[in-house]
N, C-alpha and C positions, 0 to 999 in steps of 0.2 A: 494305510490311512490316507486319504485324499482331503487336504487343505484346500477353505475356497480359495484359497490365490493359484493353486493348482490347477482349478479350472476356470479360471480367469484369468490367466497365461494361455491354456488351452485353446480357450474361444480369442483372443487377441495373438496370439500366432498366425492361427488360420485366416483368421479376420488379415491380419497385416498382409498375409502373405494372398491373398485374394484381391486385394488393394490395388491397382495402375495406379491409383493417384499417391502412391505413399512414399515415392521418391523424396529424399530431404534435400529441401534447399543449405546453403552455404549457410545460412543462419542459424537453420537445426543442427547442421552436422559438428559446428564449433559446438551448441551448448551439451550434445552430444558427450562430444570430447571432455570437455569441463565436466560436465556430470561424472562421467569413467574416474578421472583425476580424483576429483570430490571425492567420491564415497572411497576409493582407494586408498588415500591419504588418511581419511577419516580411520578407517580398517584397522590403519597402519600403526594408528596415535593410540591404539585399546591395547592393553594385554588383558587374556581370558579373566584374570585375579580381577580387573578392575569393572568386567562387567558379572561377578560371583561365578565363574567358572572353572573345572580345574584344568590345568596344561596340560596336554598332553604332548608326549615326546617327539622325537624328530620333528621339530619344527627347523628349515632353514633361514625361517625370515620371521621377525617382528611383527607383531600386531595378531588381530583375530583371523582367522580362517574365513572364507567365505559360504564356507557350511556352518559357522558357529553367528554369524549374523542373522544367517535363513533361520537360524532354532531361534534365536534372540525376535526376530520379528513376528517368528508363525510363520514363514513362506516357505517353501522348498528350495534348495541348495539350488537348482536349475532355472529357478523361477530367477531368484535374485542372482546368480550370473549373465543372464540376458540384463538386466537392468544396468548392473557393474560396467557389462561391458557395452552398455549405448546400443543395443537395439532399439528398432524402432515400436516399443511398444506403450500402450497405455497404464498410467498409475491410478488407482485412486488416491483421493486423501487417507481415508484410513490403511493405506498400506505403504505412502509415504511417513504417516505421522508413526506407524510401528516402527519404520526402519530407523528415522528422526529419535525414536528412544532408545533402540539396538546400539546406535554408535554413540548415545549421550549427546548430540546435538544439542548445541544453545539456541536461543529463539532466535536470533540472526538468521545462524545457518540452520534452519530448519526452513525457514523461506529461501534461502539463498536455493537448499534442496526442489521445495517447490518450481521454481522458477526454473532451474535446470532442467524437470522435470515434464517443463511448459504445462504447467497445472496453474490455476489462480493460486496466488500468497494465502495464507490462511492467513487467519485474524487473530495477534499478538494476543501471547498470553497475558494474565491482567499480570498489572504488573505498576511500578510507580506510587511517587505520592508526595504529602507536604513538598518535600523539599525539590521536587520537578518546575509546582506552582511555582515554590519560592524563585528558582532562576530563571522560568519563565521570566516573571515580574522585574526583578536585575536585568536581563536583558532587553526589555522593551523600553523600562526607562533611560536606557542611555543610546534611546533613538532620539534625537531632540530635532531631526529637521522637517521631523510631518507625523503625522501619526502611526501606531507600531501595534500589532495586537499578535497574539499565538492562540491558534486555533487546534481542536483535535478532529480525529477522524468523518467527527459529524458534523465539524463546524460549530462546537460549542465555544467561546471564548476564553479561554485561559487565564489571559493577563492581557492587560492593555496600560498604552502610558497614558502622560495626562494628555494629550493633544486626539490621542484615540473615542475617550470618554468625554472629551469636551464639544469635536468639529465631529464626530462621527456616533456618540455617544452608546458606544460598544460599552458592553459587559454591565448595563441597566435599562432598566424603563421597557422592560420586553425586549431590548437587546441582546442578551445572555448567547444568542446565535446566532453568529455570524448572516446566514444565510435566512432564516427566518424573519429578521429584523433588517435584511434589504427588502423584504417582501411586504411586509405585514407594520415593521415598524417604524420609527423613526427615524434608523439609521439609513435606510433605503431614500429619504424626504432630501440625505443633506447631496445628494450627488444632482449635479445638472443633466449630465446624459445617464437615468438611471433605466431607459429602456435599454441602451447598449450593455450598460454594467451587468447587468439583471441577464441579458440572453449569456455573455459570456461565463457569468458564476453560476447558470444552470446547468451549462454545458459541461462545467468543471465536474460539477458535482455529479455529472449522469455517469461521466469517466468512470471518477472515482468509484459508484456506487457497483460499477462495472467487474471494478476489481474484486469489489467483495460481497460478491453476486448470495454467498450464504448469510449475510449481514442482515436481517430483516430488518432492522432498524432505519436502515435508507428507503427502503420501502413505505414503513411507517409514515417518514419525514414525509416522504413524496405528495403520498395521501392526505395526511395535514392541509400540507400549502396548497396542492391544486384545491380542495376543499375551500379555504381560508383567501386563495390570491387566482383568481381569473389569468391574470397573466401567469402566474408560474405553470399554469394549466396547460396556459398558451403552449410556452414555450417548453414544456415538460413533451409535450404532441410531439415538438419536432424532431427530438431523437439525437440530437445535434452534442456532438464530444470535442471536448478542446482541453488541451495539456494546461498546466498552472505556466503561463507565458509571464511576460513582463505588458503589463497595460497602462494606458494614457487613458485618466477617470479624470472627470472636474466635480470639485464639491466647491459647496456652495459658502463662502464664506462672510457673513453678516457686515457690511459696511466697504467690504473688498469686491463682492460679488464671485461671478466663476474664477477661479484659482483650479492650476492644470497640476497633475502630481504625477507621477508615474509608478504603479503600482507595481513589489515586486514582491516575490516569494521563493522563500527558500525552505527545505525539508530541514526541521531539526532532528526527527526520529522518522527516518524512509518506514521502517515494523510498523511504527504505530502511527504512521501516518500525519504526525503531529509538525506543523507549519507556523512559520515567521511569514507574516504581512506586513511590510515596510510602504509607504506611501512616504515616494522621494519627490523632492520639486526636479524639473525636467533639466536635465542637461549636465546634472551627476550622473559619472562613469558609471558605466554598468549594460547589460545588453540592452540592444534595442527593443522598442515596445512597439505591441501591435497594435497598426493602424487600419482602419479600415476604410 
């Protein structure tokens, strides 16, 4: 019987091995290495019982067999030893996400997989709730020196404190995202330089949207606002990628005028992509922000 991974190994052997240019740099060959490790380890932590299979004898070593992963995934026992052992070959997702159920991976290490794999992250299983919001919420309110909001993958707003909803009026009045309401709404109104703010939170989001290229939903967003915002249009053209940095914004504060903050961001859930937005006044510790 002839598995497709059977001739999807076939065709990516040949393919590899016809390749000049398939030489690995020092940075493939580490995640290389790491992947071998990975799945090995992984292997190592099963016995046959805990994935319903029965033992078979002379075994000298712990864990499953590398022929009883191949059966657990649908792959052939030769397919998934070039993989184990860090050839240079192609995965798809549906033959990562078989193997991700073969060893019982958690959602972590099923991207950690990915990523060794040099394949885009998939997109976190659903997952969360109530009590996520709730410490969202806890921990924005005891930002107390500028405004504080937790965004998810799309930029929807989470939680925000009072200084978020008050100078920046996140999470109402068309606010509800982030990214939407620099655009279209009022939150976009309270920043003095919101053409620079505006090119660097597109660039984020093109990143972003980069990574999870099967997401349609950033797609969606995209069409909205260049539809909705002339400049997002604009700047939507230019193609332009920039990492979540540390940024120097001025918002506009009623009777103080421009007030400078330094906008920073931290991953609270790297899976689900889910971020702390902290707006610091300038000259608290913390990395340098980009200036242009």
């Amino acid at each position: 019987m002839i598995l497709a991974a059977d001739i999807e190994c076939w065709i990516t052997l040949h393919s590899v091995s016809m390749d000049p240019a398939n030489s690995l740099t020092g940075g493939q060959k580490k995640r290389r290495y790491e992947l071998t490790h990975f799945l090995r380890s992984r292997r190592a932590a099963l016995s046959p019982a805990d994935v319903g299979m029965r033992s078979a004898g002379g075994r000298t070593r712990a864990g499953l067999r590398r022929e009883e992963v191949a059966v657990l995934a649908g792959v052939s026992a030769s397919w998934y030893a070039w993989l184990e052992q860090g050839r240079p070959i192609r995965v798809s997702d549906g033959i990562l996400d078989a193997i991700s159920r073969a060893l019982r991976l958690t959602e972590r290490e099923r991207i950690h997989l990915y990523r060794l794999a040099e394949a885009n992250p998939p997109l976190p299983a659903p997952g969360g709730g109530p009590s996520d919001t709730d410490f969202f919420q806890r921990m924005v309110d005891t930002q107390l020196m500028g405004p504080a909001c937790v965004i998810d993958r799309y930029w929807d707003v989470l939680a925000v404190n009072e200084q978020a909803a008050r100078i920046l009026h996140l999470g109402r009045d068309g606010n509800e995202n982030f990214l939407i309401g620099l655009f279209t709404g009022s939150h976009g109104r309270q920043y003095v330089d919101l053409p620079r703010v505006s090119r660097h939170m597109t660039a984020r989001f093109r990143l972003q949207a980069s990574y999870l290229a099967d997401d349609h939903r950033y797609e969606q967003m995209a069409d909205r606002l260049a539809a909705d915002s002339p400049r997002f249009a604009e700047l939507w053209g230019r193609h332009e990628v920039e990492e979540f940095v540390p940024t120097t914004v001025e918002l506009d504060r009623p009777g103080q005028g421009p007030v400078s903050f330094v906008l920073y961001t931290m991953d609270l859930d790297e899976a689900a992509s889910v971020r702390l937005l902290i707006y610091l006044p300038p000259g608290v510790t913390g990395p340098q922000p980009v200036r242009e």
